[in-house]
mmCIF entry with sequence, helices, sheets and N, C-alpha, C, O atoms, coordinates in Angstrom:
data_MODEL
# 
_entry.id   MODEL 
# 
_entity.id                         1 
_entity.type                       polymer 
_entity.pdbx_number_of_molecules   1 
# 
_entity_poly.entity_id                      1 
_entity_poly.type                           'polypeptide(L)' 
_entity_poly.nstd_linkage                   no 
_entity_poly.nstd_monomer                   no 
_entity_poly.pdbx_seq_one_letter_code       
;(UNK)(UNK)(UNK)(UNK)(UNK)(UNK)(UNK)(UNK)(UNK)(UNK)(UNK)(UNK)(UNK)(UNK)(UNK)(UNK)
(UNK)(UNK)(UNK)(UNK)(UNK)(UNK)(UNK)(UNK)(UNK)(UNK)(UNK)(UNK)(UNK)(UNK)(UNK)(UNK)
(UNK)(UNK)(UNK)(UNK)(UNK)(UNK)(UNK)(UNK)(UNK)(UNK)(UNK)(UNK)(UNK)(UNK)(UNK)(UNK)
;
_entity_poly.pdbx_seq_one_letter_code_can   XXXXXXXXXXXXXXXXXXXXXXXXXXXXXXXXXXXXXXXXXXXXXXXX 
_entity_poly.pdbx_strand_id                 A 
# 
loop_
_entity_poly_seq.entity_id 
_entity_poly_seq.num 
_entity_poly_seq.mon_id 
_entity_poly_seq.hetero 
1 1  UNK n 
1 2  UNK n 
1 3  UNK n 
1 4  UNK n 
1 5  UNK n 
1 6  UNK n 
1 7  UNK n 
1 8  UNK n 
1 9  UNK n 
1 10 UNK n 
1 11 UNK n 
1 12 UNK n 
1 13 UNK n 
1 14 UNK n 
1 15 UNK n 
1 16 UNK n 
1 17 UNK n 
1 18 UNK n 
1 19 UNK n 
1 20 UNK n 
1 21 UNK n 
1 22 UNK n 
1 23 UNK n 
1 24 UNK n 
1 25 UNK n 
1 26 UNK n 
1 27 UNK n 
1 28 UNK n 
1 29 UNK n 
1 30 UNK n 
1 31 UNK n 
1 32 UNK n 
1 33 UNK n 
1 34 UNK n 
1 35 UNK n 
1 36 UNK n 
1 37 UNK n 
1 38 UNK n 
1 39 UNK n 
1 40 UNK n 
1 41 UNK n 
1 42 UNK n 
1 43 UNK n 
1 44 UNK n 
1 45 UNK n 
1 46 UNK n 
1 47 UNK n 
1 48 UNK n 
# 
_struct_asym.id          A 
_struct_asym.entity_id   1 
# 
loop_
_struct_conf.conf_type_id 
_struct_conf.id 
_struct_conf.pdbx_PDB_helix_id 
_struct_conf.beg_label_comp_id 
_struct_conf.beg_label_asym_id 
_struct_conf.beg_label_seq_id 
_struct_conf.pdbx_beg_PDB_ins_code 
_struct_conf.end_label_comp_id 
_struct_conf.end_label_asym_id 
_struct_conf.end_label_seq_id 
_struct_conf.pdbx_end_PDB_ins_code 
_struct_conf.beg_auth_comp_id 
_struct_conf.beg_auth_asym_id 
_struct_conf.beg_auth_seq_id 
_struct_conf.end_auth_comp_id 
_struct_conf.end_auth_asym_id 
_struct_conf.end_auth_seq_id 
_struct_conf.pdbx_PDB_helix_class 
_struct_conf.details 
_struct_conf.pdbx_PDB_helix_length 
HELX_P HELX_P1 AA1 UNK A 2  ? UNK A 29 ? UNK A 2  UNK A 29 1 ? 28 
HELX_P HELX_P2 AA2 UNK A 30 ? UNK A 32 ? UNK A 30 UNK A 32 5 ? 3  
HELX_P HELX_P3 AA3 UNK A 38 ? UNK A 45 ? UNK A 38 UNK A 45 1 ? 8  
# 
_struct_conf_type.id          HELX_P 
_struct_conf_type.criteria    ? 
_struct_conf_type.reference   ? 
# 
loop_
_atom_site.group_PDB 
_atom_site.id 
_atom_site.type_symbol 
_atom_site.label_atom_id 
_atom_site.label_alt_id 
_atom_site.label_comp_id 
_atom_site.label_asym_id 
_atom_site.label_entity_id 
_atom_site.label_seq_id 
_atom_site.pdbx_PDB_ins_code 
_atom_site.Cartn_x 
_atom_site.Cartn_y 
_atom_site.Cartn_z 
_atom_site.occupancy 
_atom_site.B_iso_or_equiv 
_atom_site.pdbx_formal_charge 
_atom_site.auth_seq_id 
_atom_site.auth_comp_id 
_atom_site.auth_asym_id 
_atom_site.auth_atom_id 
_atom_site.pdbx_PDB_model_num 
ATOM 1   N N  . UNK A 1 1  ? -18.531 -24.918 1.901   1.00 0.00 ? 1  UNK A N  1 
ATOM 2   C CA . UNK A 1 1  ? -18.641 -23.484 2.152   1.00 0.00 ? 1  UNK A CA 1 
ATOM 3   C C  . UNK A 1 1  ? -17.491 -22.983 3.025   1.00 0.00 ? 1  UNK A C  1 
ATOM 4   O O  . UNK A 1 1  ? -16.888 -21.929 2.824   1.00 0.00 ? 1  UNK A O  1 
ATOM 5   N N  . UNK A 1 2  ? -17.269 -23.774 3.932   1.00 0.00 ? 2  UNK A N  1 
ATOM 6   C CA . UNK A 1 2  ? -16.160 -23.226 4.835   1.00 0.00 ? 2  UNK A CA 1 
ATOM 7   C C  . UNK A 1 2  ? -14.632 -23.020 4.238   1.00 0.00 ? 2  UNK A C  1 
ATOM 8   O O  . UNK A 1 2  ? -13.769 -22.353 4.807   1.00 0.00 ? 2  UNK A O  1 
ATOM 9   N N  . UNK A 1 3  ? -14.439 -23.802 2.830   1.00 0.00 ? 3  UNK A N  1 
ATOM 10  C CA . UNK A 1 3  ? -12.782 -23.474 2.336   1.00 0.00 ? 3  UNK A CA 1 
ATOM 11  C C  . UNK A 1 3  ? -13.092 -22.321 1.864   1.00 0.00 ? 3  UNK A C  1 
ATOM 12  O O  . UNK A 1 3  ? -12.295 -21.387 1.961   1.00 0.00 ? 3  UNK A O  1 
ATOM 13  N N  . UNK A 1 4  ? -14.185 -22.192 1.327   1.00 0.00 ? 4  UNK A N  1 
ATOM 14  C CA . UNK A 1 4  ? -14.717 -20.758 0.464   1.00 0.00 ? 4  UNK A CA 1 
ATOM 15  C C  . UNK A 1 4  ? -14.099 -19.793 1.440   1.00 0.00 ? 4  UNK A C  1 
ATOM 16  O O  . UNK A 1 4  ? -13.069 -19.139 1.277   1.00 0.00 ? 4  UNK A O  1 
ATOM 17  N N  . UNK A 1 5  ? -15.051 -19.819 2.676   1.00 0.00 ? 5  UNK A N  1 
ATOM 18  C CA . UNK A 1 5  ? -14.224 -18.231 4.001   1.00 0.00 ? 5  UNK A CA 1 
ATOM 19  C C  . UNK A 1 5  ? -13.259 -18.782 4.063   1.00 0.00 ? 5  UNK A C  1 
ATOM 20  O O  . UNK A 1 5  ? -12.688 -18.224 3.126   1.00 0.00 ? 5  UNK A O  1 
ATOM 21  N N  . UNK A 1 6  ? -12.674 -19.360 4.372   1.00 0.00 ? 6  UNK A N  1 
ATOM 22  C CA . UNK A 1 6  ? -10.806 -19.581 4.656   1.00 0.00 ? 6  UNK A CA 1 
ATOM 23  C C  . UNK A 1 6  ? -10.339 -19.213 3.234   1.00 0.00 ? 6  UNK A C  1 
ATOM 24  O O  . UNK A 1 6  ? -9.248  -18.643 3.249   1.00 0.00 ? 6  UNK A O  1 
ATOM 25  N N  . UNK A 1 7  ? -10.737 -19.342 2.321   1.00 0.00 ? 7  UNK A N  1 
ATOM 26  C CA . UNK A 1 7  ? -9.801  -18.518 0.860   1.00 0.00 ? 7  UNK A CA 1 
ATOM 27  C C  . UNK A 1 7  ? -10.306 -17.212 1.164   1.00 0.00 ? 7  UNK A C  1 
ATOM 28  O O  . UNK A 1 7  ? -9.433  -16.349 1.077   1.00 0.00 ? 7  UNK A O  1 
ATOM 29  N N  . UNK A 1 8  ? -11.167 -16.896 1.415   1.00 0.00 ? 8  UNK A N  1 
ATOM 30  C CA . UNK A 1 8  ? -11.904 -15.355 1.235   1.00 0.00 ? 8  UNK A CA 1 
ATOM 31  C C  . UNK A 1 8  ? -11.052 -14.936 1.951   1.00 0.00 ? 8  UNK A C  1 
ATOM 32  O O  . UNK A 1 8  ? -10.208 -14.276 1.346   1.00 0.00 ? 8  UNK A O  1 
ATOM 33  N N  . UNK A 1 9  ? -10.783 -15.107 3.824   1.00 0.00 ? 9  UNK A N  1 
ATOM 34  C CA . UNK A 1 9  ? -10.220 -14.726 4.658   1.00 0.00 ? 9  UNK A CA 1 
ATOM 35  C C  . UNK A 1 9  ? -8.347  -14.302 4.494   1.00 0.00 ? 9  UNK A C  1 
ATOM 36  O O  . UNK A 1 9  ? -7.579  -13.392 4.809   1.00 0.00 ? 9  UNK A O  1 
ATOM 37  N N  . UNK A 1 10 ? -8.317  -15.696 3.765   1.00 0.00 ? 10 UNK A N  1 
ATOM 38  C CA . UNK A 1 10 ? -6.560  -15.603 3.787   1.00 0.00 ? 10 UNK A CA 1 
ATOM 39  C C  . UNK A 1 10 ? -6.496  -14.847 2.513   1.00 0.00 ? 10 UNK A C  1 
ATOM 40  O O  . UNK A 1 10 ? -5.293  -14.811 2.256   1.00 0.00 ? 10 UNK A O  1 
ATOM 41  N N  . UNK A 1 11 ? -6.955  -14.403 1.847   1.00 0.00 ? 11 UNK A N  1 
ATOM 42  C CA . UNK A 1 11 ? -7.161  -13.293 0.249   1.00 0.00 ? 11 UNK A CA 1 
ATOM 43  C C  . UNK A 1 11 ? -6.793  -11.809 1.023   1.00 0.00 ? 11 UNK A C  1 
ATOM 44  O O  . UNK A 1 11 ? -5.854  -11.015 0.957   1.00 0.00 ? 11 UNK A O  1 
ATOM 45  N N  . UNK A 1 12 ? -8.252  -11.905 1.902   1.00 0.00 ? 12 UNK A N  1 
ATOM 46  C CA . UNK A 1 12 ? -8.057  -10.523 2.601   1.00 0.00 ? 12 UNK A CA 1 
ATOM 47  C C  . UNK A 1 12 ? -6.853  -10.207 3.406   1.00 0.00 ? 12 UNK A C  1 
ATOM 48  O O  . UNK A 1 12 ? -6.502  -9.027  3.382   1.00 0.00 ? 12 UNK A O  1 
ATOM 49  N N  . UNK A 1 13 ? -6.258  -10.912 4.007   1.00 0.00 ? 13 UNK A N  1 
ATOM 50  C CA . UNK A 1 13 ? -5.259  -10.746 4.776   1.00 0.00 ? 13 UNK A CA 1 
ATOM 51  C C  . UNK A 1 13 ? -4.384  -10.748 4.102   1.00 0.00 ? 13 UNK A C  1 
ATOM 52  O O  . UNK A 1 13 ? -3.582  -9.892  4.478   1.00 0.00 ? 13 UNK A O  1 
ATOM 53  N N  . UNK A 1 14 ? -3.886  -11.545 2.795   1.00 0.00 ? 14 UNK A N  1 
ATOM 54  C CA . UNK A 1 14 ? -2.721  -11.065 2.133   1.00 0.00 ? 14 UNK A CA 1 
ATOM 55  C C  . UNK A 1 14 ? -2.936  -9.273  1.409   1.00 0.00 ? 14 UNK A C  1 
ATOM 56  O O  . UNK A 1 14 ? -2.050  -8.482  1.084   1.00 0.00 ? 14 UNK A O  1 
ATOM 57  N N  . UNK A 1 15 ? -4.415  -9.113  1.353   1.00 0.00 ? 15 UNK A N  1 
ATOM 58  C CA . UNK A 1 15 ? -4.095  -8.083  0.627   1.00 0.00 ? 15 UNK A CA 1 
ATOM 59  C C  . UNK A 1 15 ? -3.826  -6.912  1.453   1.00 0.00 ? 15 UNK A C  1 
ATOM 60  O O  . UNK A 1 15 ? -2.875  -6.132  1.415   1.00 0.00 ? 15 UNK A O  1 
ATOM 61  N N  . UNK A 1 16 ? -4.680  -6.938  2.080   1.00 0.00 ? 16 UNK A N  1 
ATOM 62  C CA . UNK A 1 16 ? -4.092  -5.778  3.916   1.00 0.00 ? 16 UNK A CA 1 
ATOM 63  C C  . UNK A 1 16 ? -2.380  -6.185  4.070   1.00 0.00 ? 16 UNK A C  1 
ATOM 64  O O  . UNK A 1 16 ? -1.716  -5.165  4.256   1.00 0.00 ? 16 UNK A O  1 
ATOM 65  N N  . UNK A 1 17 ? -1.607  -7.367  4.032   1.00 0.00 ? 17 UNK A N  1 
ATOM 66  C CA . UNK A 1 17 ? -0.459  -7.281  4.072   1.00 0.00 ? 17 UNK A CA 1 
ATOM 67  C C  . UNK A 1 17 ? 0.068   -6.426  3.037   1.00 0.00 ? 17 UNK A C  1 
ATOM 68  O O  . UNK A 1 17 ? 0.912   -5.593  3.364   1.00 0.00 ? 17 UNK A O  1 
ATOM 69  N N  . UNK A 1 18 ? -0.421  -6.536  1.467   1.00 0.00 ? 18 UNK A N  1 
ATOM 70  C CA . UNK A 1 18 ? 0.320   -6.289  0.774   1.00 0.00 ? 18 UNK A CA 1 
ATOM 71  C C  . UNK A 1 18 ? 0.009   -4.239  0.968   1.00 0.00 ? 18 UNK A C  1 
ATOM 72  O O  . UNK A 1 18 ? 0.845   -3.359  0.759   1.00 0.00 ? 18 UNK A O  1 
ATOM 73  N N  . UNK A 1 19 ? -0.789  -4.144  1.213   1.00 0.00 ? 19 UNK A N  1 
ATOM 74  C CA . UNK A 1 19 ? -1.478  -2.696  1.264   1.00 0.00 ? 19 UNK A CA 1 
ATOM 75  C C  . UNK A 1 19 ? -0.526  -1.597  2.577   1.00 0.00 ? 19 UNK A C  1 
ATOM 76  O O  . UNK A 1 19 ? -0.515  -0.366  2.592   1.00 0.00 ? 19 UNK A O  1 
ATOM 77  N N  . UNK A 1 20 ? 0.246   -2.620  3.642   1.00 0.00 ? 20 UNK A N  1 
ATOM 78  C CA . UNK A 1 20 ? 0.477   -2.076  4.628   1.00 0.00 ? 20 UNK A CA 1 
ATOM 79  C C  . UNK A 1 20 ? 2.103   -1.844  4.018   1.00 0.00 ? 20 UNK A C  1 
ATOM 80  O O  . UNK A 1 20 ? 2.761   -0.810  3.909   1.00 0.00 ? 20 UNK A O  1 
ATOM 81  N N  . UNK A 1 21 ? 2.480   -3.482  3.626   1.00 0.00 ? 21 UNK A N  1 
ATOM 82  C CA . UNK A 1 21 ? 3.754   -3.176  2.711   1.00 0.00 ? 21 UNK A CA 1 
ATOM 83  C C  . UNK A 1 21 ? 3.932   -1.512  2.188   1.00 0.00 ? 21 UNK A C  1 
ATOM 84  O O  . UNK A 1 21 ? 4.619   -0.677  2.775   1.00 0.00 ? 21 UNK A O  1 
ATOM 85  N N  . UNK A 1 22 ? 3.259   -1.314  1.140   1.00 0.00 ? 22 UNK A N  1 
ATOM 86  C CA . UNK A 1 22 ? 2.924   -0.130  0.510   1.00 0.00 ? 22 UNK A CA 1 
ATOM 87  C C  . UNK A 1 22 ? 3.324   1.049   1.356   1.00 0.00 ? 22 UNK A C  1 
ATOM 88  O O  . UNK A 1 22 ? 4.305   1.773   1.192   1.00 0.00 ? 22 UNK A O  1 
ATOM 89  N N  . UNK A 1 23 ? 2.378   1.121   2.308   1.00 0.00 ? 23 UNK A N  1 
ATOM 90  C CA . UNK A 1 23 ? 2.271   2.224   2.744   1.00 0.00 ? 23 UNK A CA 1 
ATOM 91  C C  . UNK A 1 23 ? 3.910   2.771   3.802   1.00 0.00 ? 23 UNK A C  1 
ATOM 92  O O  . UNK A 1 23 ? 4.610   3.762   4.008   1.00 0.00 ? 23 UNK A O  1 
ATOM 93  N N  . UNK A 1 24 ? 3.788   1.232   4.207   1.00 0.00 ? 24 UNK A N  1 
ATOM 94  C CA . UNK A 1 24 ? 5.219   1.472   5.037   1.00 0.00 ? 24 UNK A CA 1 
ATOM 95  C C  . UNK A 1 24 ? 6.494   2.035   3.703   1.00 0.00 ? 24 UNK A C  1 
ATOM 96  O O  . UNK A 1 24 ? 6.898   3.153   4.021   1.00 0.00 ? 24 UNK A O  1 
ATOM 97  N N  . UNK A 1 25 ? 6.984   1.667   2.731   1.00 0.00 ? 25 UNK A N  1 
ATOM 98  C CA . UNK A 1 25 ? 7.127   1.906   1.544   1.00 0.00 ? 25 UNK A CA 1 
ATOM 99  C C  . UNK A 1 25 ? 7.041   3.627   1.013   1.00 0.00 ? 25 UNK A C  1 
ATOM 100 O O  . UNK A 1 25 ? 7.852   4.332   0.411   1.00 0.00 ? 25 UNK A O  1 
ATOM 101 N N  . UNK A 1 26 ? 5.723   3.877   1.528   1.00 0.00 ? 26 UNK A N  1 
ATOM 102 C CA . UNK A 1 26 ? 5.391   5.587   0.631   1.00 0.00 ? 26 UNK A CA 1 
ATOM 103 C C  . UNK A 1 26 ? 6.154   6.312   2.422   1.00 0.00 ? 26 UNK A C  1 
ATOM 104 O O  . UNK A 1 26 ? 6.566   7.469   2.511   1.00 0.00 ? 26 UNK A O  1 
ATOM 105 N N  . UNK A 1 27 ? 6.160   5.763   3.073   1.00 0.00 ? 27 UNK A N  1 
ATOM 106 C CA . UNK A 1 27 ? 6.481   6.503   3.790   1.00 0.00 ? 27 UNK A CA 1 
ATOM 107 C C  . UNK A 1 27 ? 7.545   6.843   4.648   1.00 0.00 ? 27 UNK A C  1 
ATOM 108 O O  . UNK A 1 27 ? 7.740   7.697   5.514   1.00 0.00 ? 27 UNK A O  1 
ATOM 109 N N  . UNK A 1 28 ? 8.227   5.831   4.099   1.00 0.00 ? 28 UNK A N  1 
ATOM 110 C CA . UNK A 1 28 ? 9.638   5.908   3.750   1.00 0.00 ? 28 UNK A CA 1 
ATOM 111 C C  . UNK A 1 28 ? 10.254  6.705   3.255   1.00 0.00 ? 28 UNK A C  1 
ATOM 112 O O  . UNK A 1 28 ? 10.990  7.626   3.612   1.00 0.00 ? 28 UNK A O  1 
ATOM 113 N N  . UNK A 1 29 ? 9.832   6.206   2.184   1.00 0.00 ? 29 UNK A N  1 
ATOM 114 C CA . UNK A 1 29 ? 10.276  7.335   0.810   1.00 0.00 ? 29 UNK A CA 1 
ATOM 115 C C  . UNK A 1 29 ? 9.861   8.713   1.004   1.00 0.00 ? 29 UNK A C  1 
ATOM 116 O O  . UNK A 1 29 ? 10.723  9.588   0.919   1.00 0.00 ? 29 UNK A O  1 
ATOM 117 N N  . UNK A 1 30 ? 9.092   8.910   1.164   1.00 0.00 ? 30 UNK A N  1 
ATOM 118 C CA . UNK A 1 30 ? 8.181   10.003  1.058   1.00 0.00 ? 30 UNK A CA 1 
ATOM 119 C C  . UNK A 1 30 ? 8.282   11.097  2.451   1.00 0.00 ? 30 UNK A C  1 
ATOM 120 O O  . UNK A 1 30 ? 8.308   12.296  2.171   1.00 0.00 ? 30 UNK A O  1 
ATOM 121 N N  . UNK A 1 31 ? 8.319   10.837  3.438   1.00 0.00 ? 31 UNK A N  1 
ATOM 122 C CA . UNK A 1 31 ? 8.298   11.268  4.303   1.00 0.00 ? 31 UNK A CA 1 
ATOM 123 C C  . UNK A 1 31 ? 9.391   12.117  4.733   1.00 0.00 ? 31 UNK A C  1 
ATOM 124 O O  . UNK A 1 31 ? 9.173   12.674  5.809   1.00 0.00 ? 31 UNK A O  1 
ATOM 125 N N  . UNK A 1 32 ? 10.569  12.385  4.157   1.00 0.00 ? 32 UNK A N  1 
ATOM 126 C CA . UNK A 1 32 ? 11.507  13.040  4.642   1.00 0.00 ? 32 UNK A CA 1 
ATOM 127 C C  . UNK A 1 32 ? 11.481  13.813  3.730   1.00 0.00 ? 32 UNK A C  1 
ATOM 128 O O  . UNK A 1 32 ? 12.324  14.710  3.728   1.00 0.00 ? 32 UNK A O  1 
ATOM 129 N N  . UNK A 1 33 ? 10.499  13.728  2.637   1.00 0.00 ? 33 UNK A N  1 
ATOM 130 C CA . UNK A 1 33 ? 10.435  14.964  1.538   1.00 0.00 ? 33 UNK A CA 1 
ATOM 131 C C  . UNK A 1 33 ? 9.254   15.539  1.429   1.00 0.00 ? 33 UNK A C  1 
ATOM 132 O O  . UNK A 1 33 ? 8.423   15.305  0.551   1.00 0.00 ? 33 UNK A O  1 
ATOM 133 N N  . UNK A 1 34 ? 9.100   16.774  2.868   1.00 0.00 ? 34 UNK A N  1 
ATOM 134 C CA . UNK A 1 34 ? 8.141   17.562  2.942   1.00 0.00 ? 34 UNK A CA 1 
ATOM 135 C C  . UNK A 1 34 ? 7.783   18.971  2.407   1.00 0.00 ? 34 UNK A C  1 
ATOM 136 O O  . UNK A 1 34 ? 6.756   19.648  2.446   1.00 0.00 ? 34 UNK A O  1 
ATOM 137 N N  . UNK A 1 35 ? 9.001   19.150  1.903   1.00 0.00 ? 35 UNK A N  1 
ATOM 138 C CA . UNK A 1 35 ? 9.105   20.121  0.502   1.00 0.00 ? 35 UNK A CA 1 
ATOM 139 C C  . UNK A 1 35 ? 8.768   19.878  -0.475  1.00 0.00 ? 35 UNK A C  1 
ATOM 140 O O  . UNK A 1 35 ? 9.168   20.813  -1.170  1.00 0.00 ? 35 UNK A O  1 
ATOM 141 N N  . UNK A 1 36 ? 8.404   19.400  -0.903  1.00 0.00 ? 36 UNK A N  1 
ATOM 142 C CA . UNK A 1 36 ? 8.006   18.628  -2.102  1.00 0.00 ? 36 UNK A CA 1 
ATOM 143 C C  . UNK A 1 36 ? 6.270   18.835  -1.887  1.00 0.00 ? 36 UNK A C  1 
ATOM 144 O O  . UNK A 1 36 ? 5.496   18.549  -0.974  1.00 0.00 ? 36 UNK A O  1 
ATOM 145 N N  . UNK A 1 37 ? 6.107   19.535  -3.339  1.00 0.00 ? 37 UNK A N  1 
ATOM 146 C CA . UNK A 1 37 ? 4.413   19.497  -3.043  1.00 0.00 ? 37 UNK A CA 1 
ATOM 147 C C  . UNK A 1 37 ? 3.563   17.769  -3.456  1.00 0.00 ? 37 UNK A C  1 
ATOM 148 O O  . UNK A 1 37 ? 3.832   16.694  -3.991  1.00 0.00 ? 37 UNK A O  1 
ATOM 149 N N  . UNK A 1 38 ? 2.453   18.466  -2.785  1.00 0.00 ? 38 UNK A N  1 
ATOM 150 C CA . UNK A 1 38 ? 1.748   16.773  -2.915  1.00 0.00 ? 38 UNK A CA 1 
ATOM 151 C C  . UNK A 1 38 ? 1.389   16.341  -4.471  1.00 0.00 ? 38 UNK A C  1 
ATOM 152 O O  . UNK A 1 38 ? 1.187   15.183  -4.837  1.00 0.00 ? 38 UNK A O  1 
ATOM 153 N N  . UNK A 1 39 ? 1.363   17.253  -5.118  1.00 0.00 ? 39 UNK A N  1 
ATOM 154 C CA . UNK A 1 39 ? 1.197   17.077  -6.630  1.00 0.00 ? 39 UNK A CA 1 
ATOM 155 C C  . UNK A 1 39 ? 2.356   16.075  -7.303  1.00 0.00 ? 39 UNK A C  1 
ATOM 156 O O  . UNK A 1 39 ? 2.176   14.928  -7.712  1.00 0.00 ? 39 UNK A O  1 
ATOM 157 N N  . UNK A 1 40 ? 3.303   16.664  -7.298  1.00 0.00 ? 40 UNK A N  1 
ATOM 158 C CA . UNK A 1 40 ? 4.488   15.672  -7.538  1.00 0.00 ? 40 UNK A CA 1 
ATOM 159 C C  . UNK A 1 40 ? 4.723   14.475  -7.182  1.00 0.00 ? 40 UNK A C  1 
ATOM 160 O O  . UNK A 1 40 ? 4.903   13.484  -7.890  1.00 0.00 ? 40 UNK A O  1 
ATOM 161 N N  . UNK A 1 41 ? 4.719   14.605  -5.796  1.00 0.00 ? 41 UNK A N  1 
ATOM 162 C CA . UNK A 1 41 ? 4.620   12.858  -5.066  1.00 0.00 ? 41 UNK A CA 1 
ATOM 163 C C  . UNK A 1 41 ? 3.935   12.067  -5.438  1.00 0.00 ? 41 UNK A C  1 
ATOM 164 O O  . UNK A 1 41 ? 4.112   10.850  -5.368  1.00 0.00 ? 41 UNK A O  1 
ATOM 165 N N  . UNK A 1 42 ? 3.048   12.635  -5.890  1.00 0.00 ? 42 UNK A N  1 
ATOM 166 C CA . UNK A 1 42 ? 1.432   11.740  -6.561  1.00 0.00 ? 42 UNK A CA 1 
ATOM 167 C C  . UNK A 1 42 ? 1.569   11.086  -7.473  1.00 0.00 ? 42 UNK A C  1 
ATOM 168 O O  . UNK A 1 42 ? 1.289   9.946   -7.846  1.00 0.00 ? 42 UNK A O  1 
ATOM 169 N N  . UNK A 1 43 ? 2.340   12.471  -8.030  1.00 0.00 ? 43 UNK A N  1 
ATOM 170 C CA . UNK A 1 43 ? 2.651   11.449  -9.794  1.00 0.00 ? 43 UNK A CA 1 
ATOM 171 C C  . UNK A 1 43 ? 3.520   10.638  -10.051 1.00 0.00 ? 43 UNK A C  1 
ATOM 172 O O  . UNK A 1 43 ? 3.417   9.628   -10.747 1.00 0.00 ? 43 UNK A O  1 
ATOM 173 N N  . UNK A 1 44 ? 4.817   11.212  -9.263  1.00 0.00 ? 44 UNK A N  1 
ATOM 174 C CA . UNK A 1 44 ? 5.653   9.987   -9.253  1.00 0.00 ? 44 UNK A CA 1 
ATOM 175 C C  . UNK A 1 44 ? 5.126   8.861   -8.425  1.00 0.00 ? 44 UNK A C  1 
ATOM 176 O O  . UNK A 1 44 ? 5.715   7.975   -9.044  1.00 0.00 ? 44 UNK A O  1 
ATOM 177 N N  . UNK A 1 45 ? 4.499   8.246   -7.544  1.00 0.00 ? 45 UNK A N  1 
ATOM 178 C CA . UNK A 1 45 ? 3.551   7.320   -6.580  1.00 0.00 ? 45 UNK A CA 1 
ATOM 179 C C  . UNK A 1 45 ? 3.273   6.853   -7.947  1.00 0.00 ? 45 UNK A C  1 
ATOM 180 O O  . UNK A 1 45 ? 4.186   6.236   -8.496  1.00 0.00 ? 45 UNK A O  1 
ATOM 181 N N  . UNK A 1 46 ? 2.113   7.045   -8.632  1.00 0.00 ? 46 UNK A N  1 
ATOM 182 C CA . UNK A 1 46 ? 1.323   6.200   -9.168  1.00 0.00 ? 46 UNK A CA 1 
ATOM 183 C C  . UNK A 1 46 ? 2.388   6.295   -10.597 1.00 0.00 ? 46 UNK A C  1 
ATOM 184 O O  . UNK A 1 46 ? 2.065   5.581   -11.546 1.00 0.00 ? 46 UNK A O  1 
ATOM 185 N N  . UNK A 1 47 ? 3.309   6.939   -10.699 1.00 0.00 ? 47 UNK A N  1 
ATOM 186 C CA . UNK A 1 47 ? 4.130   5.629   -11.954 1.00 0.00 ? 47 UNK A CA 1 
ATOM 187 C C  . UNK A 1 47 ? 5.002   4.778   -11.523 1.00 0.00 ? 47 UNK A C  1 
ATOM 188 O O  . UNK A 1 47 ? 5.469   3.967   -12.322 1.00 0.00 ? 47 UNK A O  1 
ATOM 189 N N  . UNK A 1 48 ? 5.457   4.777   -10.014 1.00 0.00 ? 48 UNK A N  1 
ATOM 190 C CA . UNK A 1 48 ? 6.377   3.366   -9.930  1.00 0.00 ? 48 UNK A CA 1 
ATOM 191 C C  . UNK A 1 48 ? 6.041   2.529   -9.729  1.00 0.00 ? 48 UNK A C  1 
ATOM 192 O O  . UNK A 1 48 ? 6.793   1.555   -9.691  1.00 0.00 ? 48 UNK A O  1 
# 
């Protein structure tokens, strides 16, 4: 049972890594383009 939580655990933590990646990422990008309505950003977001 216990490798079970240590996979569960280290799963979750890569995915919070990969999630923070992201965000650091959108907001990068994203953030110096506050002209830009949120509609647009959106769409381009979810096709790259």
């Amino acid at each position: 049972m216990k490798s079970y939580v240590d996979a569960r655990v280290a799963c979750q933590v890569q995915h919070q890594d990969q999630h923070l990646q992201s965000e650091k990422y959108f907001i990068k990008k994203y953030s110096s383009d506050r002209y830009r309505s949120a509609d647009a950003i959106l769409n381009e977001y979810v096709q790259h």
